[in-house]
Each structure stands twice: as C-alpha cells, then as structure tokens.
C-alpha beads as a LAMMPS data file, in Angstrom:
LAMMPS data file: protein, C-alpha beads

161 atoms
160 bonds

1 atom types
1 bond types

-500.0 500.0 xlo xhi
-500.0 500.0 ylo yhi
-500.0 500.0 zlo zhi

Masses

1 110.0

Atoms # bond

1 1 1 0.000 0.000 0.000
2 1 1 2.770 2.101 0.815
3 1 1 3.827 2.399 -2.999
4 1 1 0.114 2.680 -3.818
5 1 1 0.183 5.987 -1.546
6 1 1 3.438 7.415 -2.857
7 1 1 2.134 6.891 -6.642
8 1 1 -0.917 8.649 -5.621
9 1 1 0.310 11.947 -4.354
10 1 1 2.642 11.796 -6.741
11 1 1 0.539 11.476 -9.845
12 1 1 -2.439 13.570 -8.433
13 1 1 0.267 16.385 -8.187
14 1 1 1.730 15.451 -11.420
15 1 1 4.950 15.109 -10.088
16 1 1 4.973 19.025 -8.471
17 1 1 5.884 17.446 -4.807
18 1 1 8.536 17.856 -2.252
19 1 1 10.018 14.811 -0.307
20 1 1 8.849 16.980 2.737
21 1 1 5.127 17.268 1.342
22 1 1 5.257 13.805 0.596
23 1 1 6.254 12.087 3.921
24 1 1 3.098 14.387 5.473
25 1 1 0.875 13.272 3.052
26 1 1 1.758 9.497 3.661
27 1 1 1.353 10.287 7.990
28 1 1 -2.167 12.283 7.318
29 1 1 -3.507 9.326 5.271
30 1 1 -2.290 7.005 7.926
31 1 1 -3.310 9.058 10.630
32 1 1 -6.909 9.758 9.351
33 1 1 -7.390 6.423 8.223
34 1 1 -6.521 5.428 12.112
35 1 1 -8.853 8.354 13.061
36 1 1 -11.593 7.188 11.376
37 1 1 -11.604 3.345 11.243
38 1 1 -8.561 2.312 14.049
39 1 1 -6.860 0.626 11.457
40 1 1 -3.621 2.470 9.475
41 1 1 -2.904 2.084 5.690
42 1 1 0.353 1.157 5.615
43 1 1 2.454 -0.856 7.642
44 1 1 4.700 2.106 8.708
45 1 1 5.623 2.474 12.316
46 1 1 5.482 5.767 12.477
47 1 1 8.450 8.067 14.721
48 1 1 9.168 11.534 15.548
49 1 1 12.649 12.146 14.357
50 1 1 13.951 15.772 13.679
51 1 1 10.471 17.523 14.665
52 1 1 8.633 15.206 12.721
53 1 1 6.785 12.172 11.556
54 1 1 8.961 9.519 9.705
55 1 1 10.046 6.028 8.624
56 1 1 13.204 5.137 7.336
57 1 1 10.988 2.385 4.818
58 1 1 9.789 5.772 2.946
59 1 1 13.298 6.377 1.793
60 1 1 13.627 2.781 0.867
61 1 1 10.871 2.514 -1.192
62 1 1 11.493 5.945 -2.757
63 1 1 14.923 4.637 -4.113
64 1 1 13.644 1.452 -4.914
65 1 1 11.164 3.543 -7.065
66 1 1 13.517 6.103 -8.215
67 1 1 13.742 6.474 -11.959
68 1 1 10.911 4.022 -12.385
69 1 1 7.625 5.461 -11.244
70 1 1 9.014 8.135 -9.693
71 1 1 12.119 10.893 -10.152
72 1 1 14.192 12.187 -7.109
73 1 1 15.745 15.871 -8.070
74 1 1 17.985 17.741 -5.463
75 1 1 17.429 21.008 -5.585
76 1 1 19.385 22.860 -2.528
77 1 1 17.925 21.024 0.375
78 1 1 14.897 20.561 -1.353
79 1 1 14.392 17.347 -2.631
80 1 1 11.922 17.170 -5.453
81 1 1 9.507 13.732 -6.328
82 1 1 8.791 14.280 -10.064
83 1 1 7.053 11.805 -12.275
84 1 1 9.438 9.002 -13.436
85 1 1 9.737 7.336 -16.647
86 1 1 7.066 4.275 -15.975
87 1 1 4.850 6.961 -14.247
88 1 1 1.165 6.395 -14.536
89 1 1 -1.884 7.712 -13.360
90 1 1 -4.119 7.807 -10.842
91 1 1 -6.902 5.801 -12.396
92 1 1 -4.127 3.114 -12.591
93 1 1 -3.945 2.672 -9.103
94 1 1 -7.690 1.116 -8.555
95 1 1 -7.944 2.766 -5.138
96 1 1 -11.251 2.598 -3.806
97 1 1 -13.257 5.715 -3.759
98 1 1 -13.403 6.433 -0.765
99 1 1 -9.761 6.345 -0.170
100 1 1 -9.399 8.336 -3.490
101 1 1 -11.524 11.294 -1.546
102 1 1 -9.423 11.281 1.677
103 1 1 -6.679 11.283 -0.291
104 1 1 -7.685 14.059 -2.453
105 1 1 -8.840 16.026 0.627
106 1 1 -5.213 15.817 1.726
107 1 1 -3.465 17.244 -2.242
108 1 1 -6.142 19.660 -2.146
109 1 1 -5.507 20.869 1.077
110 1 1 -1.713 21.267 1.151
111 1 1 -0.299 20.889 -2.062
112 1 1 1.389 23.653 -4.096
113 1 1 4.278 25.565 -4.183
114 1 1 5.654 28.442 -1.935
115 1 1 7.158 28.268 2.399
116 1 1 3.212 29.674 2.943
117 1 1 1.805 26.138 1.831
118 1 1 4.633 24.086 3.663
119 1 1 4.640 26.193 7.057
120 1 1 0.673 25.657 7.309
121 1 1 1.456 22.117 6.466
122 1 1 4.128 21.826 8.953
123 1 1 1.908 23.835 11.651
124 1 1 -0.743 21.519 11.084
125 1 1 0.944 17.887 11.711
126 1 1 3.240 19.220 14.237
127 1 1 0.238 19.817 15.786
128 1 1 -1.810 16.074 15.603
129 1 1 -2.050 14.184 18.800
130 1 1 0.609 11.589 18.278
131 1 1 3.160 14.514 17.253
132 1 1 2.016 16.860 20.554
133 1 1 2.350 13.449 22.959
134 1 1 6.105 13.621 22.222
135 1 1 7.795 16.623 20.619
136 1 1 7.825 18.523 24.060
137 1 1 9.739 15.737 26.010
138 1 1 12.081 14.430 23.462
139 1 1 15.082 15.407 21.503
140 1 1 14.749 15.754 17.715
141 1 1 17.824 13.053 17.582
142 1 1 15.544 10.507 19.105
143 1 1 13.608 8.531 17.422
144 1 1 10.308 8.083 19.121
145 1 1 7.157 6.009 18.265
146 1 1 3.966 8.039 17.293
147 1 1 1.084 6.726 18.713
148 1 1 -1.297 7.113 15.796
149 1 1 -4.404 5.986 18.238
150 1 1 -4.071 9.591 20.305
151 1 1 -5.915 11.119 17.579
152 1 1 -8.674 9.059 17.567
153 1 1 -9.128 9.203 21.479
154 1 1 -8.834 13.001 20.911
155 1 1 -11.609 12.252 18.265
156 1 1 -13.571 9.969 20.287
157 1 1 -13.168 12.490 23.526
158 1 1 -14.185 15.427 21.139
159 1 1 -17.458 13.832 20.123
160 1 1 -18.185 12.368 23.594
161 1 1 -18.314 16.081 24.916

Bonds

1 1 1 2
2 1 2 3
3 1 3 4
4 1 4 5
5 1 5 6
6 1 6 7
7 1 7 8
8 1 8 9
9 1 9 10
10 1 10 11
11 1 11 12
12 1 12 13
13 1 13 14
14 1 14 15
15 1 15 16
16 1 16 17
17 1 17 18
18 1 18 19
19 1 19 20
20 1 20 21
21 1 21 22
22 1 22 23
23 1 23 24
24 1 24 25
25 1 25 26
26 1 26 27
27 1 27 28
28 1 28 29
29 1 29 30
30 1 30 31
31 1 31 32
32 1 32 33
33 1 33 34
34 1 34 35
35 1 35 36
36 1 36 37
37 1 37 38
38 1 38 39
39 1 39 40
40 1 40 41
41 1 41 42
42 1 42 43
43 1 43 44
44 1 44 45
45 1 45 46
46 1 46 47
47 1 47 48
48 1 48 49
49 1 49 50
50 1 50 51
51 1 51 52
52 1 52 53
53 1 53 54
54 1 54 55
55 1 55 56
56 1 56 57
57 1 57 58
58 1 58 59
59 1 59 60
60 1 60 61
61 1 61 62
62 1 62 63
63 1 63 64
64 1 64 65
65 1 65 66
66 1 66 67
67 1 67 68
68 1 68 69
69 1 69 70
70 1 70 71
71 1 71 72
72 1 72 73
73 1 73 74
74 1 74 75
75 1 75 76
76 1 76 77
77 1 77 78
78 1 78 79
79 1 79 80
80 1 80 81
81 1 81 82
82 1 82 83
83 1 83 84
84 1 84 85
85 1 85 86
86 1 86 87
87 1 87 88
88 1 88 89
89 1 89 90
90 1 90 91
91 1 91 92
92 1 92 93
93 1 93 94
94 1 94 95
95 1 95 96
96 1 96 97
97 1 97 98
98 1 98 99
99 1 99 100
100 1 100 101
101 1 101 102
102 1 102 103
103 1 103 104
104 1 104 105
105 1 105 106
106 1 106 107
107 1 107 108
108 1 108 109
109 1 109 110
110 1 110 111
111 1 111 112
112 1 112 113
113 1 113 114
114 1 114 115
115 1 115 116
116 1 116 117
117 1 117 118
118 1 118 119
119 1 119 120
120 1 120 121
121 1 121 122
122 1 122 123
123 1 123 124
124 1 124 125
125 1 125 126
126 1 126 127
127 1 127 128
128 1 128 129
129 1 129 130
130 1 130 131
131 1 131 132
132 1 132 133
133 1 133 134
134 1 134 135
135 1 135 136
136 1 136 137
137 1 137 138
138 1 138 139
139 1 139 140
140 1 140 141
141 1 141 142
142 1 142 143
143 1 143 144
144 1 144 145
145 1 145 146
146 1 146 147
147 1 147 148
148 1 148 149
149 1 149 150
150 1 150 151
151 1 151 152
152 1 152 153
153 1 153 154
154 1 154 155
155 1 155 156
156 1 156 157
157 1 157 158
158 1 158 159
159 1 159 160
160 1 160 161
C-alpha cells in the first residue's frame, strides 16, 4: 500500500511534490485512516525524528522507485519527487473511492508551491495528537514512536463532549 500511496500523491500532483510534502501526506492518510476506522494504511511504524513524523521504509521505497515510477531531483535542500519514466496515473492505481476522496482532501488541502503552503502544512501535523504526545519531552535526535491511536481518542473524547 505504501507504494500505492506514494504513486498517488505523486501522480495527483503530477509530479509538483517535495520529499517533505510527501512524507506528510503518507502520515495524514495514515493518521486519518486510524482516526476514522482504528486501522492504518500502511504498515509504517510511524516516529518523531527531527520535529517530525517519519520512517526510514519511505526512503527505501522511494529509491527502490527512483527512476521508475518516480524521479528524485535535489534542488538545494529541497528534494523534489517528479514523475518518473514508468509513471502512470491515478486511475491506474484502482484505489477505492473512498480512499481516493481522503486522499484528495489531503493534495487539495496542502499541495502547491511556496514556504506559505509548507509552514501551514508543517503547523498543522506538528500539531496532531501523536506529534504533541512527544515533541515537548524528546530530543529531535531521538527517534520516538507516534502513537497514531491519540488522535482518535482526541476524536472519540471530542465527540463524547
């Protein structure tokens, strides 16, 4: 699924994606998906590492990828997911719809270009449960399990109230 998820943003975006958007967009659709039926996506375990949400298997499966269905440009410290030579299209995928729409809620939300669109990003999933459980009592060096589940409590607590 995790390839499923990369291909997605990245062909919905047609290839106009930053490794940082991307690894946001893969926690979001976890983390709603956890939100809303208590079961993730993927199979990431999710950690806070360097102020935010991550999984060394992203960068795995990003170079396994790489100039397949997807393109990796540096661009200063900007890395830059393009569409790759065997690229398709979203259609290709067969996602169901309803995972198309959460999906789409996320691109539509906080894709595009300029710092504006990344710090609202940023701002945003720096400030989910699992992210606020930990990033006051660790150090960004450490790598520290998200609890994915805290935002459905806060969810569930929300609703209850």
């Amino acid at each position: 699924m995790l390839k499923k998820l990369i291909k997605y943003f990245v062909y919905a975006t047609k290839g106009y994606i930053t490794k940082t958007q991307l690894i946001k967009f893969l926690y979001l659709a976890d983390l709603y998906s956890v939100k809303w039926t208590a079961k993730q996506l993927t199979h990431l375990d999710w950690r806070y590492y360097y102020y935010g949400p991550w999984n060394e298997d992203i960068d795995n499966t990003l170079n396994q990828m790489d100039g397949k269905e997807i393109s990796q440009e540096s661009q200063g410290d900007t890395i830059l997911i393009k569409l790759g030579a065997q690229a398709g299209n979203v259609d290709d995928l067969e996602l169901p719809v309803s995972l198309t729409l959460v999906l789409d809620n996320i691109r539509r939300e906080w894709a595009g270009a300029g710092q504006d669109k990344l710090t609202q990003l940023l701002e945003y999933v720096y400030n989910t449960a699992p992210m606020m459980e930990v990033k006051d009592t660790y150090r960004p060096e450490e790598k520290v399990k998200l609890n994915l589940q805290a935002e459905r409590d806060r969810l569930i607590n929300e609703l209850g109230n």
